[in-house]
SETOR-561306 format. One record per residue (C-alpha): residue number from 0; residue in three letters; x, y negated, z negated. Coordinates in Angstrom, 1 decimal. Layout:
[pt NUM, ala, [X, Y, Z]]
...
//
This chain:
[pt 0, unk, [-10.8, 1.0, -7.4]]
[pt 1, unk, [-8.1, 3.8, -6.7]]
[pt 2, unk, [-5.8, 5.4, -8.4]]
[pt 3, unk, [-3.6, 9.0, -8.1]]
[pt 4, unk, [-4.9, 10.3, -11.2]]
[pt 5, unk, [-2.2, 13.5, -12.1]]
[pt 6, unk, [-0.2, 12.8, -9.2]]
[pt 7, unk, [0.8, 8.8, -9.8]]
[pt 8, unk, [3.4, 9.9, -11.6]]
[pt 9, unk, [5.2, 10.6, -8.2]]
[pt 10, unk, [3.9, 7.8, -6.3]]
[pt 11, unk, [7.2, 5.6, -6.6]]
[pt 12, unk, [8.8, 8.7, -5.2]]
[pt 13, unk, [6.4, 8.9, -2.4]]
[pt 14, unk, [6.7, 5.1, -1.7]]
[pt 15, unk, [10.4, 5.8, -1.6]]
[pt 16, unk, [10.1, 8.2, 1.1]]
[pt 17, unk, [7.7, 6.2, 3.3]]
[pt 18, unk, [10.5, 3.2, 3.2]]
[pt 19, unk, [13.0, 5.7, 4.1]]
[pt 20, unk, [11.1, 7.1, 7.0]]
[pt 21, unk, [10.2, 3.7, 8.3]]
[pt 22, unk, [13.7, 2.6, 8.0]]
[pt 23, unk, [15.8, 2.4, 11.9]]
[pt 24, unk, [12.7, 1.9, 14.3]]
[pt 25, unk, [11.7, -0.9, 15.8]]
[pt 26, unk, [8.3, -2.2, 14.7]]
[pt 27, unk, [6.2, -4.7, 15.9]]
[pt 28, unk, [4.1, -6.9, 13.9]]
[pt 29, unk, [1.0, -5.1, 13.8]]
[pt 30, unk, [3.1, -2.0, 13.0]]
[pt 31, unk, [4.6, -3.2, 10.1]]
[pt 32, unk, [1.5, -4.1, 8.9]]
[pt 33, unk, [0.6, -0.8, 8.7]]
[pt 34, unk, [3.6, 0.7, 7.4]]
[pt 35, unk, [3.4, -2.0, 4.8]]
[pt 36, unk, [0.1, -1.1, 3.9]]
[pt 37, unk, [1.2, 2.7, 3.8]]
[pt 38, unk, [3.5, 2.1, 1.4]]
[pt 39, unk, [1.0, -0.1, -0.8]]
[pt 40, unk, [-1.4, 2.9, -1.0]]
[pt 41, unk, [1.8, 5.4, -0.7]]
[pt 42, unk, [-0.5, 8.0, -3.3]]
[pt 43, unk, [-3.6, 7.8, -0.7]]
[pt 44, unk, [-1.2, 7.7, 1.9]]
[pt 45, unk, [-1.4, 11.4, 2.8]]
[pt 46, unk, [-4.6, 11.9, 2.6]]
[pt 47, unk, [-5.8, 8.8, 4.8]]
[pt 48, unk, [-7.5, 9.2, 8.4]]
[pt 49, unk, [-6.6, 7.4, 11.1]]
[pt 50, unk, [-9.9, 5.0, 10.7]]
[pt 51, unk, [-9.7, 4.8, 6.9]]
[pt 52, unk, [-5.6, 3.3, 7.5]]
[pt 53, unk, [-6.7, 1.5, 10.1]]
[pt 54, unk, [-9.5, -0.9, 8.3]]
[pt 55, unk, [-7.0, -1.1, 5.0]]
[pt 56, unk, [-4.5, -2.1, 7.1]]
[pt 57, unk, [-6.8, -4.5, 9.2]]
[pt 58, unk, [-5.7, -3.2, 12.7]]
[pt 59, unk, [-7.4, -1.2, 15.4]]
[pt 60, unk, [-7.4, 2.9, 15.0]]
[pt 61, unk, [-5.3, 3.1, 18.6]]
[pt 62, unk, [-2.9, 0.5, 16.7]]
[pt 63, unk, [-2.6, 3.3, 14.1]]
[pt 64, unk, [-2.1, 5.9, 16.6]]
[pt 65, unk, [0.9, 4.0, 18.7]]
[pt 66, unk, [2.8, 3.3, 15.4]]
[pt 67, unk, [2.9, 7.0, 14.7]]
[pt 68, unk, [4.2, 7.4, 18.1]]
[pt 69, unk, [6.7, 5.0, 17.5]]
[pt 70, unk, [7.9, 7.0, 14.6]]
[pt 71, unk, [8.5, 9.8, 16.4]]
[pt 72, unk, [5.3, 12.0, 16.0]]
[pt 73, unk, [3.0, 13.5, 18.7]]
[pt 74, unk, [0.3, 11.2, 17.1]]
[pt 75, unk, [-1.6, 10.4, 13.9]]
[pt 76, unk, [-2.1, 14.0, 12.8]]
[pt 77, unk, [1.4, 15.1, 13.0]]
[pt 78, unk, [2.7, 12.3, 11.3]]
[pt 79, unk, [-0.1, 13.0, 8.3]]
[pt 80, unk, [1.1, 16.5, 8.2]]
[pt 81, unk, [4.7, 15.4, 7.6]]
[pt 82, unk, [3.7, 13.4, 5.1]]
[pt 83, unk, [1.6, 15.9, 3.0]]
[pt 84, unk, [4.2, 18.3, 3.8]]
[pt 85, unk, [6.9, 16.6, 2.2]]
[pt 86, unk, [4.4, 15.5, -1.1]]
[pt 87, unk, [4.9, 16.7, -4.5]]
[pt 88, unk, [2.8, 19.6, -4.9]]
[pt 89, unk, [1.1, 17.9, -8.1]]
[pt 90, unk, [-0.3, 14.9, -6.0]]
[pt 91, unk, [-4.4, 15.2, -6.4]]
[pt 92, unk, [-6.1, 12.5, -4.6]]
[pt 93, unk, [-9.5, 11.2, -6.8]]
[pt 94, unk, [-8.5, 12.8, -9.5]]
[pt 95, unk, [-10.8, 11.9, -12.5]]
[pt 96, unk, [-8.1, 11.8, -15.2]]
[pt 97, unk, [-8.1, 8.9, -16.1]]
[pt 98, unk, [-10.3, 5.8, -15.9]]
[pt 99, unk, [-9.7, 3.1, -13.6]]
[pt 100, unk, [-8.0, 1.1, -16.3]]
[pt 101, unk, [-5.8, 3.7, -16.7]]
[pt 102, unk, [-5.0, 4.3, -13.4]]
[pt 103, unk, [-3.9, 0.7, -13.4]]
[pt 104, unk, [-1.2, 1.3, -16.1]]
[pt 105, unk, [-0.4, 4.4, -14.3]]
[pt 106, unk, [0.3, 2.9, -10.9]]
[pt 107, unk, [2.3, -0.1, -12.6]]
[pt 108, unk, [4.4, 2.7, -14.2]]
[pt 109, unk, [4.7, 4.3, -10.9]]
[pt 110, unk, [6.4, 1.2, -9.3]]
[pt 111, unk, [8.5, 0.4, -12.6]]
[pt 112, unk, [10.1, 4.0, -11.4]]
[pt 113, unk, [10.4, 3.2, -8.0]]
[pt 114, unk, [12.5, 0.2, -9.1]]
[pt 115, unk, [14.4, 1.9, -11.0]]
[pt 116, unk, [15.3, 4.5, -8.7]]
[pt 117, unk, [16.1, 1.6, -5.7]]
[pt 118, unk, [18.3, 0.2, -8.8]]
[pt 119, unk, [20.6, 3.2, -8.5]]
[pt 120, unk, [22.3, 1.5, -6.0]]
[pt 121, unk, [23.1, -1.8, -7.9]]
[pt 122, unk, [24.9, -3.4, -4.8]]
[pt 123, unk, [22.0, -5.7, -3.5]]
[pt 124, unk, [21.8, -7.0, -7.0]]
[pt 125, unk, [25.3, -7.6, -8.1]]
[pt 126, unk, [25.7, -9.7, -4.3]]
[pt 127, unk, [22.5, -11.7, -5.4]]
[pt 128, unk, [23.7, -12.4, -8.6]]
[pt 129, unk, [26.8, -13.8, -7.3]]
[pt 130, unk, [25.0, -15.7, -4.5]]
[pt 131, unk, [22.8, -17.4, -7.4]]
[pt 132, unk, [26.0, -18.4, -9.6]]
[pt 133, unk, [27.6, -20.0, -6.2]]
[pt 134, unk, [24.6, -22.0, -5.1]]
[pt 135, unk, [25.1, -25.4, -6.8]]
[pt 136, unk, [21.8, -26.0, -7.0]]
[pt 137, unk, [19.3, -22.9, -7.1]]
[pt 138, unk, [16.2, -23.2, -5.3]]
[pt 139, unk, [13.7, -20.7, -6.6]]
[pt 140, unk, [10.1, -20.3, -4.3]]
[pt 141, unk, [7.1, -19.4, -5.2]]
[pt 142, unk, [3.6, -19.9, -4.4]]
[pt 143, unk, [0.1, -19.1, -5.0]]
[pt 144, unk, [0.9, -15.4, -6.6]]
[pt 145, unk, [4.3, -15.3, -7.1]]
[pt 146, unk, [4.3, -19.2, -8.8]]
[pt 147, unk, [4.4, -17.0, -12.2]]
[pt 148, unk, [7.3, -14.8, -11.0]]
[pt 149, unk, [9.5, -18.2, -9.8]]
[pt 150, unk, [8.5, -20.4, -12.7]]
[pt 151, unk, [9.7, -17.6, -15.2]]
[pt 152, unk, [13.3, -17.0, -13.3]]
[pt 153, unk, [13.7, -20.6, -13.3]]
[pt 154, unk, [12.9, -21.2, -16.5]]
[pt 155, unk, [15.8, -18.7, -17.9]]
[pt 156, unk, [17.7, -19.4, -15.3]]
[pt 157, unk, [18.2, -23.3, -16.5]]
[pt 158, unk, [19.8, -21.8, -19.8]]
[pt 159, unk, [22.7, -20.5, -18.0]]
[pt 160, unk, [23.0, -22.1, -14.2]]
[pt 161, unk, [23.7, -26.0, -14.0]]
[pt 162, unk, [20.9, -26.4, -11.5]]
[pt 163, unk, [17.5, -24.5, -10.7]]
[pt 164, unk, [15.2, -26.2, -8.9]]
[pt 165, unk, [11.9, -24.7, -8.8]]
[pt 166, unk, [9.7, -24.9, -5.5]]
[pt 167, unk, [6.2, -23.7, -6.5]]
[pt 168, unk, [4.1, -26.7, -4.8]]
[pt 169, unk, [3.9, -26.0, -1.0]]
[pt 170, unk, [2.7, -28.8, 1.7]]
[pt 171, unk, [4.5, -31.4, 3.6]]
[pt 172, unk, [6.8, -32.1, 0.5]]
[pt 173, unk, [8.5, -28.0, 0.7]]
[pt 174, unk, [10.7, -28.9, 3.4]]
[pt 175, unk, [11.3, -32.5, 1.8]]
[pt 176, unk, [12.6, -30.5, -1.6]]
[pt 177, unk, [14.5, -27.7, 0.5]]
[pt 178, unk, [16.4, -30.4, 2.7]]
[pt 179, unk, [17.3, -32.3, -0.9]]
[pt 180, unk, [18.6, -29.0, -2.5]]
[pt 181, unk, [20.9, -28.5, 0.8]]
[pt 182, unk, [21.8, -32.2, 0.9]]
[pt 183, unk, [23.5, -31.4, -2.7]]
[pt 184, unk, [24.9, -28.3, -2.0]]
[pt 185, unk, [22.6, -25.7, -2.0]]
[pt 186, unk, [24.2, -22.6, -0.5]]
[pt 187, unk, [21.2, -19.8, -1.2]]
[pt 188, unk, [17.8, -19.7, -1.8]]
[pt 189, unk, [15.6, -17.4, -3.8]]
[pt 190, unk, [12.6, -16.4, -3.1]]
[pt 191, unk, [9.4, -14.1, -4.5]]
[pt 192, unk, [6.6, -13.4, -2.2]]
[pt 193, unk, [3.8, -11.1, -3.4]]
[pt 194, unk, [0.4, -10.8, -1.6]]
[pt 195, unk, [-1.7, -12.2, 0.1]]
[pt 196, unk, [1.6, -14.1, 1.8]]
[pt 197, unk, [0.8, -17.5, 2.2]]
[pt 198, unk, [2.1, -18.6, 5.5]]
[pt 199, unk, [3.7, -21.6, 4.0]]
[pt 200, unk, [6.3, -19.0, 2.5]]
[pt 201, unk, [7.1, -17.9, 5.6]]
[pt 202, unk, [7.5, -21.3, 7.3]]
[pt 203, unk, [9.8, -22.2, 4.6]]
[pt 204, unk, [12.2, -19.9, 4.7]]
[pt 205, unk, [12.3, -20.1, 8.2]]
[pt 206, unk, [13.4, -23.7, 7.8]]
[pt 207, unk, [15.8, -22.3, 4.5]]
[pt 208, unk, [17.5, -20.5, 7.0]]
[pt 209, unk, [17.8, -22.7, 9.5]]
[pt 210, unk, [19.6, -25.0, 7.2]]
[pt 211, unk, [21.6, -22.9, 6.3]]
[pt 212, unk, [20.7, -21.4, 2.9]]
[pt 213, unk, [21.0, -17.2, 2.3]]
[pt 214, unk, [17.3, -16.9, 1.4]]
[pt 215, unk, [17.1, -13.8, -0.8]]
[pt 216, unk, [13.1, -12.6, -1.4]]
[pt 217, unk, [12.0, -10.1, -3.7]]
[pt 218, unk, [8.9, -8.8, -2.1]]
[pt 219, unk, [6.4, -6.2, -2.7]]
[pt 220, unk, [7.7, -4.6, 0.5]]
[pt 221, unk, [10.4, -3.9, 2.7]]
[pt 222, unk, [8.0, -4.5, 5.2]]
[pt 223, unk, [6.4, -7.6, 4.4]]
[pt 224, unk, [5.8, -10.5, 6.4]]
[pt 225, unk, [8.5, -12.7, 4.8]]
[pt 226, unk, [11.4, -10.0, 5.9]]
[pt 227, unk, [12.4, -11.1, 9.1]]
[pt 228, unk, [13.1, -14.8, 7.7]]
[pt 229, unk, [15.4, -12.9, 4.3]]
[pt 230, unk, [18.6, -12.8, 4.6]]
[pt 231, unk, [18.7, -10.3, 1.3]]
[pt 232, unk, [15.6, -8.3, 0.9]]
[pt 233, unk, [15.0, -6.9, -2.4]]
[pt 234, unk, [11.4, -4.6, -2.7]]
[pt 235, unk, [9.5, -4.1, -5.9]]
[pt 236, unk, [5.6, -2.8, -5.7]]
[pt 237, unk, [2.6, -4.7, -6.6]]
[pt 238, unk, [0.0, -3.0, -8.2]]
[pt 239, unk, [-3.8, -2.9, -6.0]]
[pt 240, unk, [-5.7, -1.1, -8.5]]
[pt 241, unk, [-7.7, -4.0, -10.0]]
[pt 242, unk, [-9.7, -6.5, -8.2]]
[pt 243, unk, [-6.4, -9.1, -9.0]]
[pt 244, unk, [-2.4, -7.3, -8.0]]
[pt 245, unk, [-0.3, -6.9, -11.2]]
[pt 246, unk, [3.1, -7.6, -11.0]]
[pt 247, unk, [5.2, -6.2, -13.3]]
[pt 248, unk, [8.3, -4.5, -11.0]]
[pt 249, unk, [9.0, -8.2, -9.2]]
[pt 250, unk, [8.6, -9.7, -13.2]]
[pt 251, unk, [11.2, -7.2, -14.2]]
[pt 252, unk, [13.1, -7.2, -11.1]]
[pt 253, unk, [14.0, -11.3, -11.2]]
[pt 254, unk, [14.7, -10.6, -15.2]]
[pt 255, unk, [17.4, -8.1, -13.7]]
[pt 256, unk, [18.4, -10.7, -11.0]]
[pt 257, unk, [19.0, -13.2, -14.0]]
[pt 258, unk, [21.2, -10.8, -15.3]]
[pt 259, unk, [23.4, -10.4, -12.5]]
[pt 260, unk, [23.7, -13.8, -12.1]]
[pt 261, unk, [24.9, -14.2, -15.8]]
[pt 262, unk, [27.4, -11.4, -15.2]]
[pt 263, unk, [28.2, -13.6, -12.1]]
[pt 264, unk, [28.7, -16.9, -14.1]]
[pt 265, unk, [31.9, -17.0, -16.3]]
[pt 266, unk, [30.5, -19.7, -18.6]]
[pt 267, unk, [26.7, -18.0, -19.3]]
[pt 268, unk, [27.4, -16.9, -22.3]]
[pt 269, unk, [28.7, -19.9, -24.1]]
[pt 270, unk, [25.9, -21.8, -22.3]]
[pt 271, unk, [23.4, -19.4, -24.4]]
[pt 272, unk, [25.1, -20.0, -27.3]]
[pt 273, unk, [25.0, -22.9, -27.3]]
[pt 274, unk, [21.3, -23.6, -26.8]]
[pt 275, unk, [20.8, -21.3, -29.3]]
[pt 276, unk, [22.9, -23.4, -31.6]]
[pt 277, unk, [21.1, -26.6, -30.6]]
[pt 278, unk, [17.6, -24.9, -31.4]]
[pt 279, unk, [18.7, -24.1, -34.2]]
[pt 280, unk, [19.3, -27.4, -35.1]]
[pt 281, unk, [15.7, -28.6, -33.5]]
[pt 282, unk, [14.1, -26.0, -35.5]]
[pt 283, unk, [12.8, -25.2, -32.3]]
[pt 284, unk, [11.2, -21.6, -33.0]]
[pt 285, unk, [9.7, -20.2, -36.0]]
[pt 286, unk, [11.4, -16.9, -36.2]]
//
């Protein structure tokens, strides 16, 4: 287990960096591997030697080397300097603060502030929002992981949007249920992909896109593998701390994507009142 101990309360910040200094360079595959990793472990990330990135990442130490070359640095080392050069003076690698329970709080914390610091910005989320309310239906994917993250957008989602169709079985039928949402007028797609990626994500937005949806993803990195097939990319962290990710940043980032899309949808409010009226009526919930 790992964890940042004092200095987790910076790692969204660090994160943050390591996007921005990825940002405008070409990567290859196996480089964007690593930079995706780096910003997985962005706390570590400073500390790490060219072998120890190298195996977390699952790519050869030269592989390692050339992507810091790519980015501008003499090699490894230099690019390791710059990053410990530019972290907070409080970040403490191994740090024995708190327990790895903790830690695990601590790091989910870490990546709620991250979000909210991308969030500053609220231009990617208002044009989702707005993409949402237009599609006629809504395809919402998810699989394996991130079936808990789609099932609980869609699930609002139907109290306010006409149509949500929720795409959380993959196989031959995905492209079957993609073609029938464009067939009735699907114009986007959204999408949340978490680790490990299943390839199946990534085959079906591919074919999204070809059809001609906007595929927006929220991912748990700029840099994962579903990117190149997003049309929209929206990152929120996953936490690695425990033997099973948490993911609490994409949770609350789709609950802030549902807002949008009500603020988006002139009719969502009278829609909410009047399920609340009709549950009511049901006595649908004890409170």
């Amino acid at each position: 287990m790992d964890g940042s101990g004092d200095g987790g309360a910076d790692s969204g910040g660090t994160a943050a960096r390591l996007q921005k200094l990825f940002e405008g360079h070409r990567l290859t595959p196996t480089q964007r591997r690593i930079a995706h990793c780096m910003v997985r472990r962005a706390a570590d990330a400073p500390f790490l030697s060219s072998v120890e990135l190298a195996e977390l990442a699952g790519v050869s130490q030269p592989s390692v080397t050339r992507f810091a070359v790519a980015l501008g640095f003499d090699g490894y080392p230099a690019l390791r300097k710059h990053l410990r050069d530019v972290a907070p003076a409080t970040t403490v690698r191994g740090s024995e603060t708190y327990n790895e329970y903790q830690q695990a709080v601590q790091a989910e914390i870490d990546n709620l502030r991250h979000l909210a610091a991308a969030l500053a910005d609220p231009g990617p989320v208002v044009r989702a929002g707005r993409l949402f309310a237009a599609s006629r239906p809504l395809p919402v994917l998810g699989l394996r992981a991130a079936t808990a993250q789609a099932a609980g957008f869609a699930y609002f989602a139907r109290k306010v949007h006409p149509d949500v169709r929720l795409l959380d079985e993959g196989g031959t039928m995905l492209t079957d249920r993609i073609d029938a949402a464009v067939r009735a007028g699907a114009s986007a797609l959204l999408c949340f992909a978490l680790p490990r990626h299943p390839r199946e994500v990534v085959d079906a937005l591919e074919y999204a896109r070809a059809a001609g949806l906007t595929v927006v993803t929220v991912a748990d990195s700029a840099f994962a593998p579903v990117a190149r097939h997003t049309d929209l990319l929206l990152p929120a962290a996953v936490g690695t701390g425990l033997a099973f990710d948490t993911a609490c940043a994409p949770m609350l980032l789709g609950r802030v994507l549902l807002e949008a899309m009500c603020d988006a949808l002139p009719d969502a409010q009278a829609r909410l009142e009047e399920f609340d009226v009709k549950a009511a009526e049901r006595g649908l919930f004890v409170e």
